[in-house]
KOLZADO-28092 format. One line per 8 residues: number of its first residue (from 1); for each residue x, y, z of N, C-alpha, C, O. Coordinates in Angstrom, 3 decimals. Layout:
// KOLZADO-28092
NUM> X/Y/Z/X/Y/Z/X/Y/Z/X/Y/Z | ...
END
This chain:
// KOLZADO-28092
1> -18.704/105.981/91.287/-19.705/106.288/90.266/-21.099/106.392/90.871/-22.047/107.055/90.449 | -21.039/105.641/91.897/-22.670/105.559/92.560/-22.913/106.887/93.104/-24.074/107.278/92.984 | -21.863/107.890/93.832/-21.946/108.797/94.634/-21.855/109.841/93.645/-22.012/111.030/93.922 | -21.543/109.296/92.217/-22.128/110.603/90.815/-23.153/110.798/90.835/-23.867/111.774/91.065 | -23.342/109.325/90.451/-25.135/109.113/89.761/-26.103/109.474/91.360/-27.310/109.373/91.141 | -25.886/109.727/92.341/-26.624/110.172/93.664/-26.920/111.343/93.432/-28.102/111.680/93.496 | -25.789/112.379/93.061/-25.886/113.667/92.807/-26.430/113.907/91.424/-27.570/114.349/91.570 | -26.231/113.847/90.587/-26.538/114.288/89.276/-28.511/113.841/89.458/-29.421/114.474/88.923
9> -28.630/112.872/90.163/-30.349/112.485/90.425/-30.738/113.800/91.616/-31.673/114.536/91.300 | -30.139/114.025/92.732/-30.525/114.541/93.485/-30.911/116.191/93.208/-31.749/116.884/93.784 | -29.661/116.658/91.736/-29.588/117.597/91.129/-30.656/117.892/90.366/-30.966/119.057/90.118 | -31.554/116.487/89.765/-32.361/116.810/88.790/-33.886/116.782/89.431/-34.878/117.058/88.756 | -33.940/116.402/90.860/-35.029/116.457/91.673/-35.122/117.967/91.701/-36.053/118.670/91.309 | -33.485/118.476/92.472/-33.982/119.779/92.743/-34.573/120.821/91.206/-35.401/121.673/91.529 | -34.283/120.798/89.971/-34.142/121.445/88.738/-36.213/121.320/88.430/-37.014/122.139/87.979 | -36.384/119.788/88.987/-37.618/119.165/88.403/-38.661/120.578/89.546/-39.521/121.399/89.230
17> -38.196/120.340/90.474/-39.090/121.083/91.634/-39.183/122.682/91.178/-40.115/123.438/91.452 | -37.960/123.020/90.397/-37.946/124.343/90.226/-38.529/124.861/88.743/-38.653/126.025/88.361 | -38.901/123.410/87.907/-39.767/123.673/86.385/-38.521/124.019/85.686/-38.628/124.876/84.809 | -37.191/123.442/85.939/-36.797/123.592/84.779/-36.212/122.293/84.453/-35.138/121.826/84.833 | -37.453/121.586/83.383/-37.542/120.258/82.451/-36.469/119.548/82.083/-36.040/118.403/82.230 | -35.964/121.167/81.245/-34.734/120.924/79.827/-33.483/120.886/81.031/-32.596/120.191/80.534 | -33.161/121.226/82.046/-31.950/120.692/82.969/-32.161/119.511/83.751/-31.316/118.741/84.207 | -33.275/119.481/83.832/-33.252/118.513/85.290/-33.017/117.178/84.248/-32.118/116.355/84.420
25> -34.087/117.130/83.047/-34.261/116.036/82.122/-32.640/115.495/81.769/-32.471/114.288/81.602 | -31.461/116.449/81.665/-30.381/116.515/81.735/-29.370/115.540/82.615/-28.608/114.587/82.453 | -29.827/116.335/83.558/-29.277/115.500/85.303/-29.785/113.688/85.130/-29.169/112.624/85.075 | -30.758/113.964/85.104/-30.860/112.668/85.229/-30.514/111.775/84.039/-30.421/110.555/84.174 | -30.325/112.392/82.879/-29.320/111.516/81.937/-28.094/111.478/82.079/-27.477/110.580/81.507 | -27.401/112.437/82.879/-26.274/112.132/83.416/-25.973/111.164/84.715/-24.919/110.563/84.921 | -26.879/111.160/85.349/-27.041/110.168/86.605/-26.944/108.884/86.162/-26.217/108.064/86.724 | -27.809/108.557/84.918/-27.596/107.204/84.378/-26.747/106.663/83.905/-26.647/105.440/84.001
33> -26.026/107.282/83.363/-24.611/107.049/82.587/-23.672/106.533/83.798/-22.870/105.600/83.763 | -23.967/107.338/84.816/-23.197/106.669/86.174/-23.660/105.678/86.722/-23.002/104.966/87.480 | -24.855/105.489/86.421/-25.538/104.095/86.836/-27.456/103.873/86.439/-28.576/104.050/86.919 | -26.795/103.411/85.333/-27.840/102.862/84.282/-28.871/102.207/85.016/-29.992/102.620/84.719 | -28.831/101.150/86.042/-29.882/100.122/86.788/-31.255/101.155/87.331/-32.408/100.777/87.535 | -30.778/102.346/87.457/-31.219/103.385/88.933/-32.456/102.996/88.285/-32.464/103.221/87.075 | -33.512/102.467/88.774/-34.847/102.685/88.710/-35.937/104.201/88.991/-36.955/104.431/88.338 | -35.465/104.957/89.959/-35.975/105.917/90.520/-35.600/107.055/89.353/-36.437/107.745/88.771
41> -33.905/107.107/89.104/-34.015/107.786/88.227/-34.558/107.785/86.509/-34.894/108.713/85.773 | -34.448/106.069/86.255/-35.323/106.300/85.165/-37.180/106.670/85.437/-37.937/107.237/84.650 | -37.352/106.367/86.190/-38.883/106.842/86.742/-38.383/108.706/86.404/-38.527/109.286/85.328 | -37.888/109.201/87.487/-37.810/109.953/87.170/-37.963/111.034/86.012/-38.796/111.911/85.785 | -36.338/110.424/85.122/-36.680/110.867/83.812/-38.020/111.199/82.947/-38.394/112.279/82.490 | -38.592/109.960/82.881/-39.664/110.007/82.351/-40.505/110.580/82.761/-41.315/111.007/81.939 | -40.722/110.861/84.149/-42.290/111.670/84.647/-41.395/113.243/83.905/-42.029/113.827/83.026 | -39.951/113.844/84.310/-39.715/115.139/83.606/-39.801/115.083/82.465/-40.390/116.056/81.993
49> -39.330/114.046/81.454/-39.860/113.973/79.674/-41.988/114.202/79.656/-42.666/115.048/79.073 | -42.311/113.318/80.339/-44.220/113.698/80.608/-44.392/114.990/80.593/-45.053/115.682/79.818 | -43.453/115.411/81.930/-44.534/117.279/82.459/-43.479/117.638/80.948/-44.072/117.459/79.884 | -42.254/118.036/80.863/-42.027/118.688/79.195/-42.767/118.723/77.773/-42.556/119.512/76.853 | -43.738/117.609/77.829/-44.142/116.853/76.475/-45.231/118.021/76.553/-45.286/119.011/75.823 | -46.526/117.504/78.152/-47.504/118.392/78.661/-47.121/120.024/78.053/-47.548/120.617/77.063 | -46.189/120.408/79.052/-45.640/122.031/78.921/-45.930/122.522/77.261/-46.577/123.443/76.763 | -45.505/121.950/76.975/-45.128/122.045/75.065/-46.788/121.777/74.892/-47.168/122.799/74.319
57> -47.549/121.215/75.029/-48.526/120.816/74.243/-49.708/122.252/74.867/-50.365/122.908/74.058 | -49.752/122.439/75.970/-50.596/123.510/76.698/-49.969/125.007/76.264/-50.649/126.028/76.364 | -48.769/125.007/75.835/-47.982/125.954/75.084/-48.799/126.496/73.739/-49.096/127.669/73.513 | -49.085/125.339/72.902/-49.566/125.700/71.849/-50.852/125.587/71.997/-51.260/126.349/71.121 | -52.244/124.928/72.779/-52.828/125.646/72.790/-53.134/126.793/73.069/-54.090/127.335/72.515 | -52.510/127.306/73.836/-52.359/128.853/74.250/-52.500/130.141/73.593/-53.104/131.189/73.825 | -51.245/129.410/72.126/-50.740/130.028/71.298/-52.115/130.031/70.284/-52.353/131.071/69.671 | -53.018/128.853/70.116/-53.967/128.506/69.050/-54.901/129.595/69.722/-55.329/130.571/69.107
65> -55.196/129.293/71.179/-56.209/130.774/71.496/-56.185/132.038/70.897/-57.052/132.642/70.267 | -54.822/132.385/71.262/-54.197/133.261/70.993/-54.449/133.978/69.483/-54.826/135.110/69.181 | -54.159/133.087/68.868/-54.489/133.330/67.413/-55.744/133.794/67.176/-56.042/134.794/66.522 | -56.521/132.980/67.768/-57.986/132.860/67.670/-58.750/134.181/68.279/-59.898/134.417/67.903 | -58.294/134.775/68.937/-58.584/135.778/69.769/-58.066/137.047/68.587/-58.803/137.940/68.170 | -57.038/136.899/68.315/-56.245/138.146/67.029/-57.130/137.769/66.028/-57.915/138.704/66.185 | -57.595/137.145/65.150/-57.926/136.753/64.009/-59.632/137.788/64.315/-59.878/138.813/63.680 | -60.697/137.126/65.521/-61.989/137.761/65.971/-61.855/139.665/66.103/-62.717/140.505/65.843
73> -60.514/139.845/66.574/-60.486/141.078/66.676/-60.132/141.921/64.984/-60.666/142.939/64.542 | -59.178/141.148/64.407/-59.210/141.605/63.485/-60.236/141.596/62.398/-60.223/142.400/61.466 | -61.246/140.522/62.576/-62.807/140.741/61.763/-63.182/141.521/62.333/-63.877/142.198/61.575 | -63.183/141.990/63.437/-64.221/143.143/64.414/-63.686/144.614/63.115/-64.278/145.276/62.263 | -62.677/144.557/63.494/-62.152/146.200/62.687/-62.828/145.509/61.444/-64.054/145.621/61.469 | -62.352/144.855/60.416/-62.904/145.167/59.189/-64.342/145.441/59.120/-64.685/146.429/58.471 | -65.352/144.628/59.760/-66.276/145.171/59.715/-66.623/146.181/60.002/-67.558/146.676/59.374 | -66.067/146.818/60.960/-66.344/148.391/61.460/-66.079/149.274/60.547/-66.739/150.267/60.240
81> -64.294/148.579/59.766/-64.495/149.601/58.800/-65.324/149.795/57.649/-65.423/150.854/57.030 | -66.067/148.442/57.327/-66.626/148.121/56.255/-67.786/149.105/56.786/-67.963/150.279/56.462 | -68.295/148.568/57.403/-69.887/149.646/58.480/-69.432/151.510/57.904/-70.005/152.210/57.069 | -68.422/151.762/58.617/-67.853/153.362/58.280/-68.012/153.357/56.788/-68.865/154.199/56.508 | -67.565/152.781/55.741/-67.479/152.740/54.563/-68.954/153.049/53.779/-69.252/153.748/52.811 | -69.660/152.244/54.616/-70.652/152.480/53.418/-71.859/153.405/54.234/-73.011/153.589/53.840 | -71.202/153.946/55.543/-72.180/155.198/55.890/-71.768/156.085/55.204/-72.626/156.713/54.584 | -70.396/156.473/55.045/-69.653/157.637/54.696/-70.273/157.742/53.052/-70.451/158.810/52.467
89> -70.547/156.380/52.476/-70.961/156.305/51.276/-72.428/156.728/50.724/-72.711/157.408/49.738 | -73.243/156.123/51.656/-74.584/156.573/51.896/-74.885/158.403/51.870/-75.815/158.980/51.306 | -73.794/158.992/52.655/-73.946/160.403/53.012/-73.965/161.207/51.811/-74.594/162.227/51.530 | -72.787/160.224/50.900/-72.508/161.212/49.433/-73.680/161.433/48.829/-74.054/162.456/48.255 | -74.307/160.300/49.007/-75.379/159.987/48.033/-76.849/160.968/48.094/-77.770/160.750/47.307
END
């Protein structure tokens, strides 16, 4: 069981190095199950549950920019069109 839980940790080092969270976070819950005591791998775990939590949270600000950036552009047009509107209106007149 020790020479599981070696691999399934060593597996989730390599997964952690390569940014992928949701496997490596994996590995090393499988490592434990083979041996619960592992200190390194619960260290482990937890620093990949940290950078995942991080990932997710810098995600949505991103996404809040994001928004924020669509929302400015889309006041830009209305006003422009509003601006066009009441030249075109002015002209009738």
């Amino acid at each position: 069981k020790i020479k599981k839980s070696e691999s399934y940790h060593n597996l989730g080092n390599s997964l952690l190095k390569e940014q992928k969270l949701d496997e490596a976070i994996e590995a090393y819950k499988n490592a434990l199950r083979n041996n619960p005591k592992d200190l390194d791998t619960k260290y482990n775990l937890a620093y990949a549950m940290r950078m995942k939590n991080q990932s997710q949270e810098q995600e949505k600000e991103e996404q809040k920019e994001e928004e924020k950036e669509e929302d400015k552009k889309e006041e830009k047009e209305e006003q422009e069109e509003e601006e066009k509107d009441k030249g075109e209106n002015q002209e009738e007149k």
